[in-house]
C-alpha positions as CSV (number, residue, x, y, z in Angstrom):
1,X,21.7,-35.6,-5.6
2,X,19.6,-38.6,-6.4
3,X,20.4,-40.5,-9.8
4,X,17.7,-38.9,-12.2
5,X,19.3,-35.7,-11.4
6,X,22.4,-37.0,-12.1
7,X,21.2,-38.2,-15.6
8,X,19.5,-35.1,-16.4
9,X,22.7,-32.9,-15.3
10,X,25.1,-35.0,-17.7
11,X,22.5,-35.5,-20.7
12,X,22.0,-31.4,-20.0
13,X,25.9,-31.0,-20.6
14,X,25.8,-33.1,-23.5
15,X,23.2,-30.8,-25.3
16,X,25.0,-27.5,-24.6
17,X,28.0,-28.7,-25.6
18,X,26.9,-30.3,-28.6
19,X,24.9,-27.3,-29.5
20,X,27.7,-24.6,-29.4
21,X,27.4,-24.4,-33.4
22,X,24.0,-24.4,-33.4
23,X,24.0,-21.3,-31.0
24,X,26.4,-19.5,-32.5
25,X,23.8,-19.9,-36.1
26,X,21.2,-19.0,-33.8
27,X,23.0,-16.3,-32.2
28,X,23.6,-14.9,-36.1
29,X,20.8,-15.0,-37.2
30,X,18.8,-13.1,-34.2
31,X,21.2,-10.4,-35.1
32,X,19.1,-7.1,-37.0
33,X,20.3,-7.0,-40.2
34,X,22.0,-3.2,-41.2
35,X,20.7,-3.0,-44.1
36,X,17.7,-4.1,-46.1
37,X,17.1,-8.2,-45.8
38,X,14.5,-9.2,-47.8
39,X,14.3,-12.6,-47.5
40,X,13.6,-11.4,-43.4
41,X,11.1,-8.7,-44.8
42,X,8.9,-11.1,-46.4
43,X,8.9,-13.8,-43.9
44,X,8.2,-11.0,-41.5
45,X,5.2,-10.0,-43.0
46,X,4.3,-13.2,-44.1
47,X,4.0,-14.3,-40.9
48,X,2.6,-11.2,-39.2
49,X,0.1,-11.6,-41.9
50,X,-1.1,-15.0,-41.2
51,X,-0.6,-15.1,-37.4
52,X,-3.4,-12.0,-37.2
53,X,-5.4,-13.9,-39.7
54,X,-5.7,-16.6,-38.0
55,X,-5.9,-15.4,-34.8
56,X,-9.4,-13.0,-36.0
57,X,-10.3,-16.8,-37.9
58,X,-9.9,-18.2,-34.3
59,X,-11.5,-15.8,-32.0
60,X,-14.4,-16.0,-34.6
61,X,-15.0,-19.8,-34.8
62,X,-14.1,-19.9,-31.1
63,X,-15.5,-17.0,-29.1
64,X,-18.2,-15.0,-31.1
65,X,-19.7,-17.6,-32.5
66,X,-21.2,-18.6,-29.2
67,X,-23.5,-15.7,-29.2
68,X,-25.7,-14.1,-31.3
69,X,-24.8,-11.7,-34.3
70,X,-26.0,-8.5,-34.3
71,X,-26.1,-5.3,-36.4
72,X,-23.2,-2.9,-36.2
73,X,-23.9,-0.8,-33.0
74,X,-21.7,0.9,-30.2
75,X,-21.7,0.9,-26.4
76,X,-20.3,3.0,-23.8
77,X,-18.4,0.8,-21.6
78,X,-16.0,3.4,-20.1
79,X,-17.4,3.1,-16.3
80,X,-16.5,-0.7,-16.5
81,X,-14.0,-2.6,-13.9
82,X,-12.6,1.0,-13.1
83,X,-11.2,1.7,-16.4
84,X,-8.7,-1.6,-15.7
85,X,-9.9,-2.9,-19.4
86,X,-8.6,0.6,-20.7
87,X,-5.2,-0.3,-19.5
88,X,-5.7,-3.4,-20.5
89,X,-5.9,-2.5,-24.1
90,X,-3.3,0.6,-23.9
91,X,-1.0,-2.2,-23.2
92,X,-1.7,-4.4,-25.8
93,X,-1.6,-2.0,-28.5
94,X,1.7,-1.0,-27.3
95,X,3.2,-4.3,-26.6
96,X,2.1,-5.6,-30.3
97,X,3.2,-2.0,-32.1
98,X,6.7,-3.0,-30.1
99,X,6.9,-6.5,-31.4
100,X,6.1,-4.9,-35.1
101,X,8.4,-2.1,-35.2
102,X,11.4,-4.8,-33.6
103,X,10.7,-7.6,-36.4
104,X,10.8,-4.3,-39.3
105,X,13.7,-3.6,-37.8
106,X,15.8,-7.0,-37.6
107,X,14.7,-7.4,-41.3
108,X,17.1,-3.9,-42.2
109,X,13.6,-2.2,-43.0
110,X,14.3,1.9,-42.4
111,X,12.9,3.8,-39.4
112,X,10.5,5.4,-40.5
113,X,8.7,2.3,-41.9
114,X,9.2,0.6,-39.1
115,X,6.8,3.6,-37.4
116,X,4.5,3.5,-40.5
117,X,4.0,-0.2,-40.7
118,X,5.2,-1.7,-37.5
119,X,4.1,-0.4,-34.4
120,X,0.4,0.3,-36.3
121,X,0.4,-3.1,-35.8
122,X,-1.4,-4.0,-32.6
123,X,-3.3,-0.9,-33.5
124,X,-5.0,-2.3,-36.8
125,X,-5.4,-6.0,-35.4
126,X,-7.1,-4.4,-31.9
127,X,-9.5,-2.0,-34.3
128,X,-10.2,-5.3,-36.5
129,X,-11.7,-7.4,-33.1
130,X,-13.3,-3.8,-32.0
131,X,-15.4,-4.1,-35.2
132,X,-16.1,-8.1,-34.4
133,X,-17.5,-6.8,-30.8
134,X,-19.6,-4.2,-33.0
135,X,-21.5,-6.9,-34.7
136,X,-21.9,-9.5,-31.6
137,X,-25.1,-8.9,-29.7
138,X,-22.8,-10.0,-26.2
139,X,-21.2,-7.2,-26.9
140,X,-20.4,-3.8,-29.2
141,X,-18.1,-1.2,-31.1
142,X,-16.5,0.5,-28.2
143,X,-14.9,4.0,-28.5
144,X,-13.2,4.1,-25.4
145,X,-11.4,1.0,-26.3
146,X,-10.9,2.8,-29.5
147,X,-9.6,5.4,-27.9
148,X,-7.0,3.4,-25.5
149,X,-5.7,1.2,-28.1
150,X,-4.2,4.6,-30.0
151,X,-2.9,5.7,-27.3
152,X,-1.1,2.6,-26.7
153,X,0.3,3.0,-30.3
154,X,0.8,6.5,-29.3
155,X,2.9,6.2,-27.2
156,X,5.2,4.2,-28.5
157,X,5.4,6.1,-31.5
158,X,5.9,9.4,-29.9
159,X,8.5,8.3,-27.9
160,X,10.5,7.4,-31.0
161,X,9.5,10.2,-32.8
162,X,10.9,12.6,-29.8
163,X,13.4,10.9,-28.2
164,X,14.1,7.8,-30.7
165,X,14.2,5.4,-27.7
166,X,11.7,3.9,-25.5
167,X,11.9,6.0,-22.1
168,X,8.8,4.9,-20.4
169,X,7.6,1.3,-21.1
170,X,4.4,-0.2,-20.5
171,X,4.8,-3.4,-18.0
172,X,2.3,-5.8,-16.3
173,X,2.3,-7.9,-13.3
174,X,-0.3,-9.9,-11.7
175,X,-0.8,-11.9,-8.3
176,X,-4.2,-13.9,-7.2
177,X,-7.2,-12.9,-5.6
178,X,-9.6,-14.4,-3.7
179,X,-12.3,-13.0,-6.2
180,X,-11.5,-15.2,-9.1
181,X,-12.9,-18.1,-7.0
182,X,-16.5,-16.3,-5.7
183,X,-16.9,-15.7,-10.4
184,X,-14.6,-18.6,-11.8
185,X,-16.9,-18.0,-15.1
186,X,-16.1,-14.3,-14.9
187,X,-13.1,-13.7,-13.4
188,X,-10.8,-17.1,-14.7
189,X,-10.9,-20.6,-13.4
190,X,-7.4,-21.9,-12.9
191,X,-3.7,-19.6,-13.0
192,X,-3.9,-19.2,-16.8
193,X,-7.7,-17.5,-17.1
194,X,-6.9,-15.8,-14.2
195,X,-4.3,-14.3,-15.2
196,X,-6.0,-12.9,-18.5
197,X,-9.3,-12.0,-17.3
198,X,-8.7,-11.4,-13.2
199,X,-9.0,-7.7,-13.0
200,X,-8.5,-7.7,-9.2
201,X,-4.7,-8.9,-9.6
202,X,-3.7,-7.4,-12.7
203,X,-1.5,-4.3,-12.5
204,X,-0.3,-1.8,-15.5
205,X,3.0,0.1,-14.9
206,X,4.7,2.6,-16.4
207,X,8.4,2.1,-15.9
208,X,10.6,5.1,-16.7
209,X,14.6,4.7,-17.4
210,X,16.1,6.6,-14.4
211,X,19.8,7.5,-16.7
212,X,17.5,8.8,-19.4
213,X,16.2,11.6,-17.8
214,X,19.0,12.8,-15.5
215,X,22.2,11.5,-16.9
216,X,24.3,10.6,-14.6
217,X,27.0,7.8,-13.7
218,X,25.7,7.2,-10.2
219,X,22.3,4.9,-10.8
220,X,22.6,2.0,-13.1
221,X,21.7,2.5,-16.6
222,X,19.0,-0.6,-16.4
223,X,17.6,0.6,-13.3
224,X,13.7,2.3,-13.7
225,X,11.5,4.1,-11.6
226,X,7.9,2.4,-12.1
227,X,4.0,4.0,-11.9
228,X,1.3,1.6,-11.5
229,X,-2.2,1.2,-11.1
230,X,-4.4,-1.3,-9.9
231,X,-7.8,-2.2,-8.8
232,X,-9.7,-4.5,-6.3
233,X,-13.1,-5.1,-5.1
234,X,-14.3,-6.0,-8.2
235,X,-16.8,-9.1,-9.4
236,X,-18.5,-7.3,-11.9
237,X,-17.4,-4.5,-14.5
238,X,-20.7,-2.3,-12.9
239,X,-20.4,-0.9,-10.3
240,X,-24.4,-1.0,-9.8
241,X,-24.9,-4.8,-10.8
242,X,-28.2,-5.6,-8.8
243,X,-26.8,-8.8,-7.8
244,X,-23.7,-8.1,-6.4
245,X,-24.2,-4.6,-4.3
246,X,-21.5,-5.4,-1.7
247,X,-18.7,-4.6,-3.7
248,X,-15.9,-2.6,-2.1
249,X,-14.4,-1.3,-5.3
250,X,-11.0,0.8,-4.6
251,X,-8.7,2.0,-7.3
252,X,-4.9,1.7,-5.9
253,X,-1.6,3.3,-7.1
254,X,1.8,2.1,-6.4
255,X,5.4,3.4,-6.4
256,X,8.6,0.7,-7.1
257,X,11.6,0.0,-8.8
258,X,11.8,-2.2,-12.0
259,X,14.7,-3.5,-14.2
260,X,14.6,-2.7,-18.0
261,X,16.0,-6.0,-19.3
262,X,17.2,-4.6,-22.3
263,X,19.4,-2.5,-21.0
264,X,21.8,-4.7,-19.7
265,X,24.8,-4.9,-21.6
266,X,25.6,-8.4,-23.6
267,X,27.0,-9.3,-27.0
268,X,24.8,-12.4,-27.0
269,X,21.6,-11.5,-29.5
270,X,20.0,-14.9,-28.0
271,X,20.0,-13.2,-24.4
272,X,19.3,-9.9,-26.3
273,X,16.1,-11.6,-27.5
274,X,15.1,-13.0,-24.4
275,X,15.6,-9.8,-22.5
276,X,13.3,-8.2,-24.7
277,X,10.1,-11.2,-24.9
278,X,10.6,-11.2,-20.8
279,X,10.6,-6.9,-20.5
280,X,6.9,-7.0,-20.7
281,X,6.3,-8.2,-17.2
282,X,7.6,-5.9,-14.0
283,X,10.1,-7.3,-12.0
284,X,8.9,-7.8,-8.6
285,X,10.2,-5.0,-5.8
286,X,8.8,-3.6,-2.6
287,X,6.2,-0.9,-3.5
288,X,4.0,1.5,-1.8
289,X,0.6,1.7,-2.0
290,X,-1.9,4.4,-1.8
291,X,-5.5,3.9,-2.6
292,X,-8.5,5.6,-3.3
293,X,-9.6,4.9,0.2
294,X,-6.6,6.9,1.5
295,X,-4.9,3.9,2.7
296,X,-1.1,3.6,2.6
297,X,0.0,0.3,2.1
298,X,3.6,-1.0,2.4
299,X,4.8,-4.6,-0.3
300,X,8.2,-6.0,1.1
301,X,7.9,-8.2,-2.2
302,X,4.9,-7.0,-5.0
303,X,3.8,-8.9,-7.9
């Protein structure tokens, strides 16, 4: 070990030990709250409140205002990138009506407004942008889009509603393609665009909880079963586009295992916390592959 990694091991001691206290605050105060808090209620929807503002403030000074305002009109977009957008926004209205209903529910607020005004959450801020596309001239009010983001919100509120836990969890994972480099404009110029707008490598799972379905002491009560689907072949969202008529567009489905992070068993609401920010994502396993092609593909190791 050379001597800067020596420095940075001792001064990295030094910090953890003189931040037990700290973490044992911190640890306290991630704790949900059994009752009613209402100092956490209000600085939960304080927040919530000016986070989505902001961020509509945002994507309006920074994105639509590049192009030209329209009237309000609709498209139909539903043939585009092989539905992958779909999934796209499925997953976001879930993810964000998750991250609502948790925040309700460490400020003591009762289940049932926790349904009614946290996991609506990414529902109402993904209908808000839906209406911004409407009156852009790049682009317009999308039903399909409409019609994924509730059932994003759907699903996590049935799930709650009929079994009061979350069975089946949406995940993502993504690897690169060589695609993002032939449309850096389209398709992400650099890891971080990629990862957003790189259809190709972008893959939406739904991850079951093995123990919740069949009971029994012999699998792991963390370990999940995992759906996903994919696409590849794709540089534009038509299929059509006159200028790119090569495209070999395939649709793929995969079978894996995945971890649910947040059932692993600590007493540690910081690693709780952490468990639950990082669940989003799948955890890498082998897969299988089958795609539309009727190809069967074996992943020792898929992103």
């Amino acid at each position: 070990m050379d001597l800067k990694w020596a420095k940075f091991h001792i001064i990295f001691i030094c910090c953890v030990s003189g931040s037990l206290f700290s973490q044992s605050k911190l640890n306290q105060f991630l704790k949900p709250s059994d009752t009613l808090n209402k100092p956490r209620r209000n600085a939960v929807i304080i927040s919530e409140s000016s986070l989505a503002t902001l961020a509509l403030i945002g994507l309006d000074q920074l994105w639509y205002a590049d192009y030209p305002r329209s009237s309000f009109k609709t498209i139909n977009d539903s043939g585009e990138w092989l539905q992958m957008d779909k999934f796209g926004h499925v997953f976001s209205s879930y993810q964000l009506g998750r991250i609502g209903a948790n925040t309700l529910n460490w400020a003591g607020i009762s289940k049932k407004d926790q349904l009614l005004f946290g996991s609506t959450l990414g529902l109402g801020f993904l209908t808000a942008v839906e209406v911004m596309d409407g009156f852009s001239e790049e682009w317009g009010f999308s039903w399909t889009d409409m019609a994924a983001n509730v059932t994003g919100t759907g699903l996590y509120i049935g799930q709650e509603l009929l079994w009061k836990e979350q069975r089946i969890l949406l995940k993502y994972s993504f690897h690169r393609t060589d695609f993002a480099k032939q449309r850096p404009d389209k398709l992400g110029n650099g890891l971080f665009e990629e990862f957003l707008k790189d259809y190709n490598g972008q893959t939406y799972w739904l991850s079951a909880n093995l123990n919740s379905f069949f009971k029994t002491d012999y699998i792991p009560n963390w370990l999940n079963l995992a759906f996903g689907y994919g696409a590849d072949g794709m540089l534009t969202g038509e299929p059509n586009d006159p200028l790119f008529l090569n495209q070999n567009r395939t649709r793929q489905y995969y079978l894996s295992l995945d971890i649910d992070l947040t059932r692993i068993k600590t007493n540690s609401n910081v690693l709780k916390t952490i468990f639950d920010v990082f669940n989003v994502i799948k955890v890498p396993f082998p897969a299988i592959e089958l795609n539309s092609e009727g190809r069967l593909k074996m992943h020792y190791f898929y992103f």
